[in-house]
C-alpha positions as CSV (number, residue, x, y, z in Angstrom):
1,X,104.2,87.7,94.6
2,X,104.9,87.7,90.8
3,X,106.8,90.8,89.3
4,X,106.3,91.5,85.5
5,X,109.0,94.5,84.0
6,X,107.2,95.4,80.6
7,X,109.7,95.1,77.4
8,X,109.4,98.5,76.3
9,X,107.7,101.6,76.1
10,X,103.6,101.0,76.4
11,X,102.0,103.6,74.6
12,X,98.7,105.8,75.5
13,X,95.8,103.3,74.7
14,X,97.9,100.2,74.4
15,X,97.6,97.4,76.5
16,X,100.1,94.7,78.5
17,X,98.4,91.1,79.4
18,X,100.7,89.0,82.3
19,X,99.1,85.7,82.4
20,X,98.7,84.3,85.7
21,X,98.5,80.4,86.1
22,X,97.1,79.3,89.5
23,X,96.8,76.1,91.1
24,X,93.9,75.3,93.3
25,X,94.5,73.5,96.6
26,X,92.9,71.3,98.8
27,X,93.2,74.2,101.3
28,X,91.1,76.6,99.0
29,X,87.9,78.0,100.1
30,X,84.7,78.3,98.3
31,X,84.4,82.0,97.4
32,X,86.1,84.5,95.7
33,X,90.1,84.7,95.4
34,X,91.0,88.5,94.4
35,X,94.5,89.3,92.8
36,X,95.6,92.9,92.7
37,X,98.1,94.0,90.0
38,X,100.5,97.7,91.3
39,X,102.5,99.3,89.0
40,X,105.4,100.5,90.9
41,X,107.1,102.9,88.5
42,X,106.7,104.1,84.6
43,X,109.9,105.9,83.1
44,X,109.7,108.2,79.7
45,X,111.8,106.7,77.3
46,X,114.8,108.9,78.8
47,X,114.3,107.1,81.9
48,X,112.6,110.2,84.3
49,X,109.6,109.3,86.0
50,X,106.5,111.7,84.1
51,X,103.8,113.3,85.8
52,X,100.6,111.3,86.2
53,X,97.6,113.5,87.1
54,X,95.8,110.1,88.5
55,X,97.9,107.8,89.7
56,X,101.3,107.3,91.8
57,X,103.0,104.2,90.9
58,X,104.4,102.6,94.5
59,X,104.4,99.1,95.7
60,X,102.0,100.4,98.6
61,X,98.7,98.7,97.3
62,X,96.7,99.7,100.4
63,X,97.2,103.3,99.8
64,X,95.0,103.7,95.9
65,X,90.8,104.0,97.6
66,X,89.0,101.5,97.4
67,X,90.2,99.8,94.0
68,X,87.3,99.0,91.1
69,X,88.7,96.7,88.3
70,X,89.2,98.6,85.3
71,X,89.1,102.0,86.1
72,X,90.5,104.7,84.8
73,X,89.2,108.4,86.1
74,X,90.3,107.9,90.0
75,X,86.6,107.0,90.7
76,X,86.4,107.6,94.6
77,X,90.0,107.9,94.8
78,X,90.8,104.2,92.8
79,X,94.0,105.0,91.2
80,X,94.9,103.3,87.9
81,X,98.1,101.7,88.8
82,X,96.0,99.6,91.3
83,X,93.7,96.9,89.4
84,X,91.7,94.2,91.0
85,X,90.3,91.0,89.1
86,X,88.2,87.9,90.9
87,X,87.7,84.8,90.4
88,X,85.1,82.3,92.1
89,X,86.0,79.0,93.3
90,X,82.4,77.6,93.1
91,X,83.3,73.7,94.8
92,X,86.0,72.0,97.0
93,X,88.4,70.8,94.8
94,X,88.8,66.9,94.4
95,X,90.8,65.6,97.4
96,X,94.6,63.9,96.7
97,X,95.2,61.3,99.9
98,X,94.2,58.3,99.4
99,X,91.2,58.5,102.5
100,X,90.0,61.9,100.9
101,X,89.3,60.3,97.7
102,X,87.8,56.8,99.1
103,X,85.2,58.9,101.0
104,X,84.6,61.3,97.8
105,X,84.1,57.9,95.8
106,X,81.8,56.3,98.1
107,X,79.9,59.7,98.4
108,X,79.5,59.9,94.7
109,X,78.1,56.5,94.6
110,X,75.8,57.0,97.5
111,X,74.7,60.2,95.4
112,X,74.1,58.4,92.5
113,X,71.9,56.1,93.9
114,X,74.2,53.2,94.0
115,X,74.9,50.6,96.9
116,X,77.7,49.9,98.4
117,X,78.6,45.8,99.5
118,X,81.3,44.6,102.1
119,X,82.9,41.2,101.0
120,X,84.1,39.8,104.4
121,X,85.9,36.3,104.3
122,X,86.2,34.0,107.7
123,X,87.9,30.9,108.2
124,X,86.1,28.5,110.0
């Protein structure tokens, strides 16, 4: 869970970009991953909390409809301090032990067409 508390006041129509840098693990699945941002509370510049006519900032984020990324009106109840975004992990990511990434060698040379060839040594 990553908390972000905006510098200053964030004007009607102005925007606020938190950059979120993920790492992908061998545990991932193939599919979508779906991050939901909550705003939990907006002060006026005297510090009161104003009246918004569509959204109620909480750290509840099961309690907004069913949220639509980017909207804005309260669309079938989506309040606008709840935003989804997705992204798609389309393939397993490349293995890290050291059996993981033998097989994913040997697989990429069997896809490529290539052969494979055991030296064995014996004493005689």
């Amino acid at each position: 869970t990553a908390t972000v508390t905006l510098p200053g006041p964030l004007a009607p129509g102005q925007q606020f970009s938190v950059e979120l840098v993920l790492r992908v693990t061998g545990e991932a699945i193939v599919g979508p991953l779906v991050n939901l941002a909550e705003i939990t509370r907006a002060e006026d510049p005297n510090g009161d909390v104003p009246l918004d006519i569509d959204s109620d900032g909480d750290n509840l984020p099961d309690n907004d409809g069913e949220p639509v990324d980017d909207a804005i009106g309260n669309e079938d109840g989506d309040e606008d301090d709840s935003d989804p975004a997705t992204i798609f992990i389309n393939a397993q990511p490349i293995p890290t032990s050291p059996l993981s990434l033998w097989l994913l060698a040997v697989s990429l040379v069997l896809l490529a067409g290539g052969a494979l060839r055991r030296r064995s040594t014996r004493k005689i």
